[in-house]
N, C-alpha and C positions, 0 to 999 in steps of 0.2 A: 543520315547526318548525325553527329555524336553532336547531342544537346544538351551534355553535363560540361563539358570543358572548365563553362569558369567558377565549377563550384567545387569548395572544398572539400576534404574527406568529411564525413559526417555527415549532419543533416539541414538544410538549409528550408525554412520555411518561409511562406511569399505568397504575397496577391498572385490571385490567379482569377482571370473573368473565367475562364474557362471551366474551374472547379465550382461543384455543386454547392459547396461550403464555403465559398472564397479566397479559400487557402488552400494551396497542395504544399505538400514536403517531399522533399528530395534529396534522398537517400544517397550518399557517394560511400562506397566501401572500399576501403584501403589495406590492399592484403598484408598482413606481416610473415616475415622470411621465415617463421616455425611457430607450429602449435602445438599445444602439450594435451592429449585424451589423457580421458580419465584413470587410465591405467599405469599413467605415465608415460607414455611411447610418444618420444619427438617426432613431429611432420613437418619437415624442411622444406617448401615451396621449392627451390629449388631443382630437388631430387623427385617432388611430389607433385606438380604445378595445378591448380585450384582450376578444378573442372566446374563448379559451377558456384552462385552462392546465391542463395533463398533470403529475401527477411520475410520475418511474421514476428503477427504476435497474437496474443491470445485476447484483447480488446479493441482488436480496429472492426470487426464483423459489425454490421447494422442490424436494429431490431426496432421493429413497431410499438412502440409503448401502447398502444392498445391491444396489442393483438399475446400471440403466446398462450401459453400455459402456465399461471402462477406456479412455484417451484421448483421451475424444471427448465433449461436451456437447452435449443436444439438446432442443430446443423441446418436441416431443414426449412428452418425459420430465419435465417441470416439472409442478408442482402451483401453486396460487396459495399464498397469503399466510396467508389465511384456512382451507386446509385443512392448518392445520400437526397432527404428531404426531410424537411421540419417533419417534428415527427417519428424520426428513426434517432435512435439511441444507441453510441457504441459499447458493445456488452459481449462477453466470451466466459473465457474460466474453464474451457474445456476444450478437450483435441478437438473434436469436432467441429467446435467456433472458431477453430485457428485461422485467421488472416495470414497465406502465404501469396510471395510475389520475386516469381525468377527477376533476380536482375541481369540487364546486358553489359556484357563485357565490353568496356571501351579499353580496353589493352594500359601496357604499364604497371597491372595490379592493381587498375579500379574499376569496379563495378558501378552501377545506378539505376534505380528505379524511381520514378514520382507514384503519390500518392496522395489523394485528397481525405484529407480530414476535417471530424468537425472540431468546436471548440473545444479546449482542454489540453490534459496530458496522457500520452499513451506511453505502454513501456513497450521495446522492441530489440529483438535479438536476430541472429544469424543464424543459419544451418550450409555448411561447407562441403561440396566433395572434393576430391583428391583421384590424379590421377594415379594405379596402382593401390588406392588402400580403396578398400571394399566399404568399409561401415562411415557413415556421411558423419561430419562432427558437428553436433550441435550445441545450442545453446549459449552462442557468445558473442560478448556485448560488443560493440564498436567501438575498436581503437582507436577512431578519431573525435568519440564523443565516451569515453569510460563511464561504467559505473563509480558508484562511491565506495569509498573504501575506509574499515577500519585502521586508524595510521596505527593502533597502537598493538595489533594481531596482525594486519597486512591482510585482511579475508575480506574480499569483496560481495558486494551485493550483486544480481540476479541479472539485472536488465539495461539497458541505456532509455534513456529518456529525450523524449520530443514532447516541444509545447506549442497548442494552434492558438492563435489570437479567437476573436470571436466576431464574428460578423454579423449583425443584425436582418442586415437583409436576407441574405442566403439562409440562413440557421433559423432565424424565425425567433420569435417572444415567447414562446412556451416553456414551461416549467424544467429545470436544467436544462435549458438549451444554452444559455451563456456560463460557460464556466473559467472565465478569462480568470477567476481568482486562485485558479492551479497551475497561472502560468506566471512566470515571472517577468516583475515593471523594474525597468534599469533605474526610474526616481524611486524607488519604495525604499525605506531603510531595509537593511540587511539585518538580521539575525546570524548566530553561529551555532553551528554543529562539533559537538567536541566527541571526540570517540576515544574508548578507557576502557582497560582490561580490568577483572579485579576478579577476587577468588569466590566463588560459588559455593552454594549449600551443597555441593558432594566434591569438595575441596580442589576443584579444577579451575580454569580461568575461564570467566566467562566476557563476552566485549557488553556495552552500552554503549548508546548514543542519545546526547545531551543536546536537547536543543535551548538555546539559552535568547531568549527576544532581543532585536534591535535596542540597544542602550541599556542592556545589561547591567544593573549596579551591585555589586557584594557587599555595599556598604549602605544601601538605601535601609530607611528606616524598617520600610513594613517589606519582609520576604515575599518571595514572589510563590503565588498557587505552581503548584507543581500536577501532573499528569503523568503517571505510569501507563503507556499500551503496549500492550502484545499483540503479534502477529501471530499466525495461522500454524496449524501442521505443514510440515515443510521436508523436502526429500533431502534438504543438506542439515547438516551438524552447525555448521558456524556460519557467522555474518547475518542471523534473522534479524539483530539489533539494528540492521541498516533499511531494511523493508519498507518499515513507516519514514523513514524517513528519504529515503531514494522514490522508490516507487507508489509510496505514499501520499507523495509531496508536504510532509508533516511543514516544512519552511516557508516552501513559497508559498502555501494557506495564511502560515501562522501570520507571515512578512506583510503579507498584503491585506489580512482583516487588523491586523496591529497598526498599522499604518493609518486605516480606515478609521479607528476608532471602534470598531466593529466587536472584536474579541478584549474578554482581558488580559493582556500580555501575560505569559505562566510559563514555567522552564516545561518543556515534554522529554520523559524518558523513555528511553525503549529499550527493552533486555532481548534477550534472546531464550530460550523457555524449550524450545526444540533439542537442548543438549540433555532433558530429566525424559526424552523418551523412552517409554517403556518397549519400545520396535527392535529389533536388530538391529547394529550399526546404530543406534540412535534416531532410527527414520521411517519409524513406525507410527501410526497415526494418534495414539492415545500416551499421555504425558503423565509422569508418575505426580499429581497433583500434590501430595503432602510435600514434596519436593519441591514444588513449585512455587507453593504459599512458603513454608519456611525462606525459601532464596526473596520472595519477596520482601516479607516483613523483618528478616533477621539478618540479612546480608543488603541486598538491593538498597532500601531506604536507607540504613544506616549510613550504605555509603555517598548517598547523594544528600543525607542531609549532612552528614561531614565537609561535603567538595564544594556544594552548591547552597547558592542564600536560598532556602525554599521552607516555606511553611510548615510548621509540625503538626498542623491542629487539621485533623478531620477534616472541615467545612472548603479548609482551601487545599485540600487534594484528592484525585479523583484517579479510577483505575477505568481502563477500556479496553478492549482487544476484536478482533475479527476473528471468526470460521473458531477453530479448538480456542482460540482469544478470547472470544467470545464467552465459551462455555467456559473457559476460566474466570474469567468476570462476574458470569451469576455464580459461581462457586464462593467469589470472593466477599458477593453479599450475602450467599449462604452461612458463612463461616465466619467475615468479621465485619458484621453491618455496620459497626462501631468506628473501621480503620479509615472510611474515606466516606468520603459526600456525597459525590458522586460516581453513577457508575453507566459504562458505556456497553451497552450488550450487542452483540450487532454480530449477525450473521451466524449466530449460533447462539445456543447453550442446555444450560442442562435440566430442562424441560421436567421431571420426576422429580431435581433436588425439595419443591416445596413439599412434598409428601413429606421430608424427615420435621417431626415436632421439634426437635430444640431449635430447626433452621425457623423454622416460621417463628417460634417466641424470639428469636434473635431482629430478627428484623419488626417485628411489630415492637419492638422496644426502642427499634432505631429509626421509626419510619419518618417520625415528625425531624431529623437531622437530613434524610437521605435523600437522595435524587437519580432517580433512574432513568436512562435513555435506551427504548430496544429499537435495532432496525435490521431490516434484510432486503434483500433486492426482489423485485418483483419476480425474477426468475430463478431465484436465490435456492437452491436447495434446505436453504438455514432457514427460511420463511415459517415454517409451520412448526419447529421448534421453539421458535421466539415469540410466536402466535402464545406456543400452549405455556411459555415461559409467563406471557404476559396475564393469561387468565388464570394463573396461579395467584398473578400480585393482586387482581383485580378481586377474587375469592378474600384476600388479605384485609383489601381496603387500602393496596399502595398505589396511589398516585405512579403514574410513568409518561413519558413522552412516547409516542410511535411514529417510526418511520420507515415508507417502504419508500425505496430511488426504480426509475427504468434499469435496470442491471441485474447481470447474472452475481455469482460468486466470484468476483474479478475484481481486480484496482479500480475500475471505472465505478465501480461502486463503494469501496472505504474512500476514495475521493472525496467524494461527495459528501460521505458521510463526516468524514473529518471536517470538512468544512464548514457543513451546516450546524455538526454539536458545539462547532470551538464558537460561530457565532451568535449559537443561541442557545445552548446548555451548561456546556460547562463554565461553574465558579458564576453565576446568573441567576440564582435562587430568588 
């Protein structure tokens, strides 16, 4: 019996006695008439008809928070979907942790699968075959639920997005077991996301995305603290500016601890930092840094403190980033301990910068100003770099926050982290 009929294309999620979480989602895929691989080459459904189609994603796998291997995530160690229990934590970041699930063909050109999740937001994509083309095409978000997209480039982000309520009974009281605050409440005021092209320190266009808090004013007395973060090493050229904020959930965090009372309302930017790679093609894993700091302090800021009411003074702005983010972050209080307040290290960084002396007198001149937050995921490969980053400061005498989350190197782990710095780090001195 086809048990999708009366749901729409996308994702619908719902009470279920029957899931271990109390929530399953379900998955309705809605084929469209051509696709375009990466080479360019049209695939007209049509001509082509869609042999089969897979979701996955690289955060629905379950993991024991006690159990593992600090630093290291492994296949072996995953549960499925289905056998959730307080207790297990969903965490990936790697082929191996990848959550795949064939869906069944109900004809017409929809697909469907259900899936039981725990609380939170996961990201999720597609993988296609075709009958007559050989090579399966992946990685593509749901047409009936899109990614976010820069308006003012047209370059979209990575993944589509589902959000589970949280269920007490089933999920249990334990530590990140509720994380309803990455999913979005229809009463919370809304925030906006503004997206802007503008030209880069190697004279190209780069995108940002501006997240600006529910009630917004340009005209209020006192500017609003502002947050620079960076995202990760990344196999694409354009659209990382959308990361933290699609897959991030930088909004529905910010929306619903702003609401709360919880965060101090602050504009967050996000650049994009993967076009100064020093890789081939731009997609190579280390970033030409002196490129990176100049785009920030001499391009970046200039242009958001032009566009946007935001702070100019040190104490109320703050820089952060994940995985290469990350290690540009401690680079950033390597270099200008002086430019922000706070700073957000997480999932990485550059663990030997305190060896160089001028960086250590930099920062011991700015220590009584600054505020440091490092974190990595319990299975975080970034873990034992942010370890040796931390007992660098501690040699120093800097004061730091530490935080390790159940999580590999994955969304499911800047989640959390975003959520917990914006409620209790940043602009909180």
């Amino acid at each position: 019996m086809n048990t999708f009929t009366d749901y729409p294309g996308g994702v619908t999620v719902e009470r279920s006695a029957a899931s271990p979480t109390g929530y399953e989602a379900v998955f309705v895929y809605v084929e469209k008439e051509s696709y375009m691989t990466k080479d360019g080459m049209q695939i007209c459904t049509a001509e082509h008809p869609v042999q089969s189609v897979v979701l996955y994603s690289d955060c629905m796998m379950l993991f024991d928070g006690e159990g593992g291997t600090e630093g290291t995530i492994s296949g072996k160690d995953a549960l499925m979907p289905d056998q959730y229990r307080p207790g297990l934590y969903p965490a990936g970041g790697t082929p191996d942790t990848t959550y795949s699930a064939e869906m069944e063909k109900l004809g017409e050109g929809r697909w469907g699968v259900r899936v039981p999740l725990s609380s939170g937001a996961f990201v999720y994509n597609f993988r296609l075959t075709f009958e007559g083309i050989e090579e399966p095409l992946g990685r593509q978000d749901d047409p009936s639920n899109p990614t976010m997209v820069n308006s003012a480039t047209g370059i979209r982000s990575l993944s589509s997005m589902v959000y589970v309520p949280y269920d007490p009974e089933k999920t249990g009281h334990g530590a990140w077991a509720d994380r309803s605050v990455e999913v979005p409440c229809p009463d919370t005021p809304k925030g906006t996301v503004e997206t802007v092209s503008y030209t880069g320190a190697d004279g190209t266009q780069h995108g940002l995305a501006v997240y600006l808090p529910a009630g917004y004013d340009p005209e209020r007395a006192e500017p609003y603290p502002v947050l620079y973060i960076s995202h990760g090493t990344s196999g694409d050229v354009y659209g990382d500016e959308l990361r933290w904020m699609n897959e991030g959930c930088v909004p529905v965090i910010s929306d619903n601890l702003n609401a709360a009372g919880k965060a101090v309302p602050a504009v967050v930017v996000a650049m994009n930092n993967q076009q100064y790679s020093r890789g081939p093609g731009h997609q190579g894993p280390f970033w030409d840094y002196a490129l990176v700091e100049e785009d920030q302090l001499q391009y970046i800021m200039p242009y958001v403190e032009a566009h946007y009411h935001v702070s100019h003074k040190p104490e109320d702005t703050a820089y952060a980033g994940l995985s290469m983010g990350g290690y540009m972050t401690s680079d950033m209080l390597l270099y200008h301990a002086d430019r922000f307040g706070y700073y957000g290290i997480w999932s990485y960084a550059d663990a030997n910068g305190l060896e160089n002396a001028e960086s250590r007198q930099r920062i011991a001149d700015n220590t009584a100003d600054i505020h440091v937050m490092l974190e990595a995921g319990k299975w975080d490969f970034g873990l034992e770099p942010v370890r040796a980053f931390g007992r660098g400061l501690d040699g120093l005498g800097v004061p730091h926050l530490d935080l390790v989350v159940p999580a590999g190197h994955d969304w499911e782990n800047w989640q959390m982290v975003y959520a917990y710095a914006a409620e209790n780090f940043f602009f909180k001195s």
